[in-house]
C-alpha positions in Angstrom: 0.0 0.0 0.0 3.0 2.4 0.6 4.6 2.4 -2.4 0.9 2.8 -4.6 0.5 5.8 -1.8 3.6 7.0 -2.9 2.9 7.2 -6.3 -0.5 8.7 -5.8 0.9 11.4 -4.2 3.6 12.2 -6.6 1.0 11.9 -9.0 -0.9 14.5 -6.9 2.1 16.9 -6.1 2.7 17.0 -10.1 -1.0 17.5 -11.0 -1.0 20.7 -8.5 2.3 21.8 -9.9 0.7 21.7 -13.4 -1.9 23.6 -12.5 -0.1 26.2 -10.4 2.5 26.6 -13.8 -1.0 26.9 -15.9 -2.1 29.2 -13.7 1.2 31.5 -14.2 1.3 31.2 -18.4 -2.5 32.3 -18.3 -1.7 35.1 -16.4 1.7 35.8 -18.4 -0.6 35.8 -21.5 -2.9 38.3 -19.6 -0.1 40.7 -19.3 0.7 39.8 -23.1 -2.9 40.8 -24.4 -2.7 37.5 -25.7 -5.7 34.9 -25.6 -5.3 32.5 -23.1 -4.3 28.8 -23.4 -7.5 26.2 -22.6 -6.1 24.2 -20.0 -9.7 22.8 -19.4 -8.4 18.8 -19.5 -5.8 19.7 -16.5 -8.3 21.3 -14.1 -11.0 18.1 -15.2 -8.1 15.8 -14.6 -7.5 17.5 -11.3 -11.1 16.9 -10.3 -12.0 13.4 -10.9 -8.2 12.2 -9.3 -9.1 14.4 -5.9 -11.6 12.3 -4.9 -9.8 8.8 -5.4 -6.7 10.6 -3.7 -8.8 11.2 -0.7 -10.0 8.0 -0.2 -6.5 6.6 -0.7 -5.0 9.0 2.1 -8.3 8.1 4.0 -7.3 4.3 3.8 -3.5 5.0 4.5 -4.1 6.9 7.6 -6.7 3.8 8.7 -4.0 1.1 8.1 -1.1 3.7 9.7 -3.6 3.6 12.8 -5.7 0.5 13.2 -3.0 -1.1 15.8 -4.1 2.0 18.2 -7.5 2.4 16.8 -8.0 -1.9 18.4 -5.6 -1.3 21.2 -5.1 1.9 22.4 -6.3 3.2 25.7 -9.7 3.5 25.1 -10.5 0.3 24.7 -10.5 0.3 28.5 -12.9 2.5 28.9 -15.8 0.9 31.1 -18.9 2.3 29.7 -20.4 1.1 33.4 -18.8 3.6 35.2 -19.4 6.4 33.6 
C-alpha cells in the first residue's frame, strides 16, 4: 500500500504543480494581451483524481492507525462507570 501511496501522491504533487505553472502562463498571456491557453483537461483531470486521492489518504491513515484504533487506551474505557 506504501509504495501505490507514494505514487499517488507524486501523481498529486505533479497535477497541482501543473496547474499552479497553468495558472502562471495564463496570467503571463494576460499581461501579453494575448488569448489564453485552454487548459480545461488539467483542471478536469485535477477533479476526478481528488476524490480517489482522498479516499486513498483516508485508507493510509486507517492502516497507519488500526494497531491504536484496536488497542489503544480506550478500549479500556468501562462504559459502566461512567
Amino acid at each position: 500500500m506504501c509504495d501505490r501511496f507514494m505514487q499517488l501522491s507524486n501523481l498529486n504533487e505533479k497535477i497541482k504543480s501543473n496547474i499552479k505553472e497553468a495558472q502562471l502562463i495564463n496570467q503571463r498571456e494576460d499581461a501579453m494581451n494575448w488569448s489564453q491557453t485552454d487548459f480545461g483537461k488539467l483542471k478536469f483531470l485535477s477533479g476526478d483524481f481528488s476524490p480517489y486521492f482522498l479516499i486513498a489518504t483516508l485508507a493510509k491513515n486507517y492502516q497507519l492507525s488500526i494497531e491504536q484504533l484496536a488497542n489503544g487506551a480506550f478500549i479500556r474505557i468501562d462504559a459502566a462507570n461512567l
